[in-house]
C-alpha positions as CSV (number, residue, x, y, z in Angstrom):
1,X,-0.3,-8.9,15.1
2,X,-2.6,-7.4,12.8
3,X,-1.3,-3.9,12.9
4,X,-0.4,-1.2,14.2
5,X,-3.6,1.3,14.2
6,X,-5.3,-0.9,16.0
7,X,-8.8,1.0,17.7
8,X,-6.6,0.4,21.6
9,X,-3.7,1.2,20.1
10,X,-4.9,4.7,19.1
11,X,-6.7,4.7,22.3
12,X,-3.2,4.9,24.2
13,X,-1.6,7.3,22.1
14,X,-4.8,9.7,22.5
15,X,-4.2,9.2,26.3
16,X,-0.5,9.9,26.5
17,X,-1.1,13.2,24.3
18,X,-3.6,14.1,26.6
19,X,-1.3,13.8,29.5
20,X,1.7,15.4,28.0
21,X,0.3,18.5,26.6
22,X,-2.9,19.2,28.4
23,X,-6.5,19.1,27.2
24,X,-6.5,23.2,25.7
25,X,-3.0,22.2,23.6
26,X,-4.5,19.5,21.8
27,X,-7.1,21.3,19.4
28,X,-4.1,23.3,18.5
29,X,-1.2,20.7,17.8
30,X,-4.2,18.6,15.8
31,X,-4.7,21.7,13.4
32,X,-1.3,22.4,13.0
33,X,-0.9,18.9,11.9
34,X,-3.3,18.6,9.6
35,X,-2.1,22.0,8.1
36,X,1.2,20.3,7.7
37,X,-0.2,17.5,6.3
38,X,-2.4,19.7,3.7
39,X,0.5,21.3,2.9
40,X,2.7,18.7,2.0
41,X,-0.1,16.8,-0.3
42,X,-0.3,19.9,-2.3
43,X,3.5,20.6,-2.3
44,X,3.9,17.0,-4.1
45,X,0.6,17.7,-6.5
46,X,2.4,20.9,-7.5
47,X,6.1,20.0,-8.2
48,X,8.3,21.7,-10.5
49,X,8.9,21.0,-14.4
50,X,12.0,19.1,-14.5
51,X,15.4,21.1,-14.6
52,X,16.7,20.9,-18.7
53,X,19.6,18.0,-18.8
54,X,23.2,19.5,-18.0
55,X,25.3,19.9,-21.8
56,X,28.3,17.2,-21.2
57,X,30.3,19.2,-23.7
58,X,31.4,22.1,-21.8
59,X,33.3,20.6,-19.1
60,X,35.3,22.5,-16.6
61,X,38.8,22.1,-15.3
62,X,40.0,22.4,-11.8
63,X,43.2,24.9,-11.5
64,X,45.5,23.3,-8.7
């Protein structure tokens, strides 16, 4: 097995799209995906500086 994309492998999935959400659905889902996608990629470029480490001094006590 050389993979898993494989060109007929593709070829299937593309078929089983087409029959499960119809020829004018598919444009759509594909652009939502790759909007998706896009967003993710530049979610991970842009992360957050890290949060400052937590002082191990000041601890807290748990009233029972």
């Amino acid at each position: 097995m050389e993979g898993l994309f494989q060109p007929m492998h593709l070829l299937v999935i593309l078929v089983i799209a087409l029959f499960v959400f119809g020829p004018k659905r598919l444009p759509e889902l594909g652009k939502g995906l790759g909007d998706g996608l896009r967003a993710l990629k530049d979610g991970l470029r842009e992360q957050p500086p890290a949060a400052p480490p937590e002082n191990k001094d000041q601890t807290t006590e748990v009233k029972k």
